[in-house]
Structure formats: C-alpha cells, structure tokens
N, C-alpha and C positions, 0 to 999 in steps of 0.2 A: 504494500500500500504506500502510494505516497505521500510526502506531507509536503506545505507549502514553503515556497522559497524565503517568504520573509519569516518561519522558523527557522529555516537554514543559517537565516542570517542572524539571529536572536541570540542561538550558538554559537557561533563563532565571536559576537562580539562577549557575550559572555564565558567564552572561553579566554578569549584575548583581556579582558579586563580584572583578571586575578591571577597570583604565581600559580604557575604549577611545578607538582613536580615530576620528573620522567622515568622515575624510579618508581615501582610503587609498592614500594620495602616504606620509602619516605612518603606517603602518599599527604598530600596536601587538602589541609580539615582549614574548614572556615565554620563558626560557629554561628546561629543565626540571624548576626548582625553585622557579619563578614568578618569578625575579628580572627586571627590567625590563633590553629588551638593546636597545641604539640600532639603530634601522634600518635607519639609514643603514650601519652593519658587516656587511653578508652577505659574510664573509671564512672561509674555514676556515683554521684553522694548524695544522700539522701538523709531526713531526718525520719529515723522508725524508733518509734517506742521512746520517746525523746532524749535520743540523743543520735549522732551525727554515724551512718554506715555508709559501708561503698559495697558494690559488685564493680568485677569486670568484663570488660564487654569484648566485643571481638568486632571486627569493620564489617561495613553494610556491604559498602564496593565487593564487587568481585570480578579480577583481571580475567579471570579463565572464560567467563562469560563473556565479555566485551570480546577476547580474541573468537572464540568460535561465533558470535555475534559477524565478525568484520569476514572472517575465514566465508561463512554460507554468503555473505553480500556481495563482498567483493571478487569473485573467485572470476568472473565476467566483465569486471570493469579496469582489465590489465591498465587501461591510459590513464589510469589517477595516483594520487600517490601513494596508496596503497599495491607494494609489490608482494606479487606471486609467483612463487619458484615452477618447474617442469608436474613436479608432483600435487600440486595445492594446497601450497604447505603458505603460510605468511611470513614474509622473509623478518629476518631477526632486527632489523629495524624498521618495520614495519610494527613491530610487536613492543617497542618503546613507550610505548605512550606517555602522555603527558596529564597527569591528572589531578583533578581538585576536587573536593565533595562541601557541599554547605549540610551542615547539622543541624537539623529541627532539632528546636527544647525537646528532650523525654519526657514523655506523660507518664505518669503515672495513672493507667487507666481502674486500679481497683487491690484491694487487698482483700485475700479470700480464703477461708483456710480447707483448701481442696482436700486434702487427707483427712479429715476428719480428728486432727491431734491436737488438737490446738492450740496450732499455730498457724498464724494466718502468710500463707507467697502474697509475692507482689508479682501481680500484672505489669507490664512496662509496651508502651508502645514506640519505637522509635522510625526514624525515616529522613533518607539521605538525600538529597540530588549533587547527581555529579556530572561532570563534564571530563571527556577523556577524548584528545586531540594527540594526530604525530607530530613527534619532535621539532620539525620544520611546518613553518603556518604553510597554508595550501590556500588558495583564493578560495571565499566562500563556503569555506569551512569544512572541504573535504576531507575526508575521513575522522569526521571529528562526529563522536557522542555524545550525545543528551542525555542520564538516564535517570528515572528514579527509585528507591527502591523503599520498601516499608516493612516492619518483621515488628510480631507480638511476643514477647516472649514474658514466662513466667519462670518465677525465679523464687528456689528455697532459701529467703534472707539468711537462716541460723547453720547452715551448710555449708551458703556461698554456690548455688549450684542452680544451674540454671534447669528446669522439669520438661519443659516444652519451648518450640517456637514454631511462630506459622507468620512465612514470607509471604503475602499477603498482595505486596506492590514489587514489580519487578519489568520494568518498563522503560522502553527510550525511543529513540530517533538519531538514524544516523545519514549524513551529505552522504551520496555516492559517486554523484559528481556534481556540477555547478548546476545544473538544474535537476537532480535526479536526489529526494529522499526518500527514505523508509521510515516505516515507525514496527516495534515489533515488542515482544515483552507481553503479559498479562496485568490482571488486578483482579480479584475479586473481596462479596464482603466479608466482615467476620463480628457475629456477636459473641458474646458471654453472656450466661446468665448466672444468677445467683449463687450456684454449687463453683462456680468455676469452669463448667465444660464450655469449651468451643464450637459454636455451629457455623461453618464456614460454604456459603454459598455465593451463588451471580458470576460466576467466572467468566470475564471477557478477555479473549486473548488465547495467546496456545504458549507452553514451555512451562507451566505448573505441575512439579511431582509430587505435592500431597494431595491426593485424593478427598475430594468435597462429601461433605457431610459431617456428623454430629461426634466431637472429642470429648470424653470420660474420661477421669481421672481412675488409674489402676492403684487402688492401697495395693494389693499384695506386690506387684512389680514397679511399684512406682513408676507409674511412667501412662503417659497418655494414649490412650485406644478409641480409634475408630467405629462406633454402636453398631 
C-alpha cells in the first residue's frame, strides 16, 4: 500500500531534525519532550506502596524487524540506496542504520493482584516512535522508517519480573523511492478487566504472532494462557 508523498517528506524532515545514532548498541532515546535520555537507563521509577521502586525495561525498537522490513521492500528497487547483493541478502551498509526513538510517559494502566496472593503486579503500558534512516541522507527520504510500536506488559513489582507482554502497536512506513511509499506493521485493541486477564481483539494489519482472544492468569505455572 502506498502512503503519500508529503508523509514521505514529514520523515525525512523528522529524521533530519534530531541526532541519530548508527549504531544501535547506542540507539538514540529522546524523551517526550525531545530531551536527550541515556540508553543505557531503561529503568522505570515509580512510587509503590510509598516509597520510591524501579523495574527494568528492555527497548521497544527492534533492528531485526526494520532489516527484514527493508530486505521484503526493497529487494526490486536495486536504483535507491538501498543495496542488494546477487543473493538478496542487504548489503552490510545498507544495514547501518541511523536511529532515534521519542519515548511516550509510561502509564501506569492499573495495579491488580492477578495471582490471587496478595499482592497486587503492575500493569505498564509503554510506546515508542522511531525513525530509522541510512547512514548517508538520500533525497526525500529514501530508505528511511517511520515506525511505531506499543507493548502492555505486566510486571511482579516484589520479584522484579516481568509475567506477560502483548505488542499490541507495531507499525511504520517506509520511502522506496522519491515517489514510491509503503506502510506495513499491525495494531490491534487490548482491554483488561478487573481479574487482570487480557482480551485482545480488532486486528488490523498482518505480522502479529500472539494469537487474538481472551488471556488468564495461570496460578499453578505462572504464566498467562490463552481461554
């Protein structure tokens, strides 16, 4: 599907208008008010039971997506600067990218004591948008990504351990050439209700591997099951 050119161009200036970085060991976090947030702190702090906790977290981004994202797009558009070897493989810089994520506040959508022990997990909903362009600017922002992504996860505060997540938002748009986008990725919804289980429905889009329908909390395995 294609998307329109002055998205194309929305991209690239929002790519062009914040560091990135090309490594993405060093992946470049802006918090959501562009303020630059070291990477190395994927920590949430939070006030439970009054006094001051953290979890940690793990990144939203994920490189291996965006390459096999670029790998199925581009495999026909050898004249951009995305190169392809004999084999269809993405040449090794080609796979450089250049990347920066803005970080929505973490909600705390709910604390709920799933296991019946009581103690109450925390709900967390977080969600990233990033931009992920090659090394060298390209007119018009080819081969440069849009993406966004969103993940529920709940979390045993007294463990440190996270019980479940469900990616929920996992979605972008990328230039293929000067006038040629894609949009590709899914979403769909997800409620809670009062026990804690998950009902996840509405899937628009294709590339989601949790299967839709209603998540139960398992006491004996701890661990969340599909009804």
């Amino acid at each position: 599907m294609k998307i329109r050119l002055f998205h194309v161009l929305l991209v690239t200036l929002f790519s062009l208008s914040i560091h990135a970085q090309c490594d993405t060991r060093q992946l470049g976090l802006l918090d959501s008010l562009d303020n630059e947030v070291n990477s190395n702190e994927l920590f949430f702090v939070f006030e439970w039971e009054d006094k001051l906790d953290s979890v940690k977290l793990t990144q939203l981004y994920d490189n291996e997506y965006t390459k096999s994202v670029s790998r199925n797009f581009f495999y026909s558009f050898s004249q951009n600067a995305i190169e392809i070897d004999s084999v269809g493989n993405l040449s090794d810089s080609s796979l450089g990218l250049c990347v920066v994520c803005v970080k929505d506040e973490i909600k705390i959508i709910d604390s709920i004591d799933v296991n019946s022990d009581g103690i109450k997990e925390m709900i967390l909903f977080r969600q990233w948008n990033c931009t992920a362009s090659p090394p060298v600017y390209q007119p018009y922002g080819v081969g440069t990504h849009q993406q966004e992504y969103g993940r529920y996860e709940v979390w045993d505060i007294k463990k440190k351990q996270q019980l479940f997540e469900v990616n929920n938002i996992r979605k972008g748009g990328v230039a293929i050439t000067t006038n040629d986008g894609r949009i590709y990725g899914y979403h769909f919804k997800v409620d809670i209700d009062e026990k804690g289980s998950f009902i996840l429905s509405d899937l628009k889009g294709v590339g989601n591997k949790l299967e839709l329908g209603n998540y139960i909390y398992d006491d004996v395995n701890e661990r969340y099951n599909i009804e």
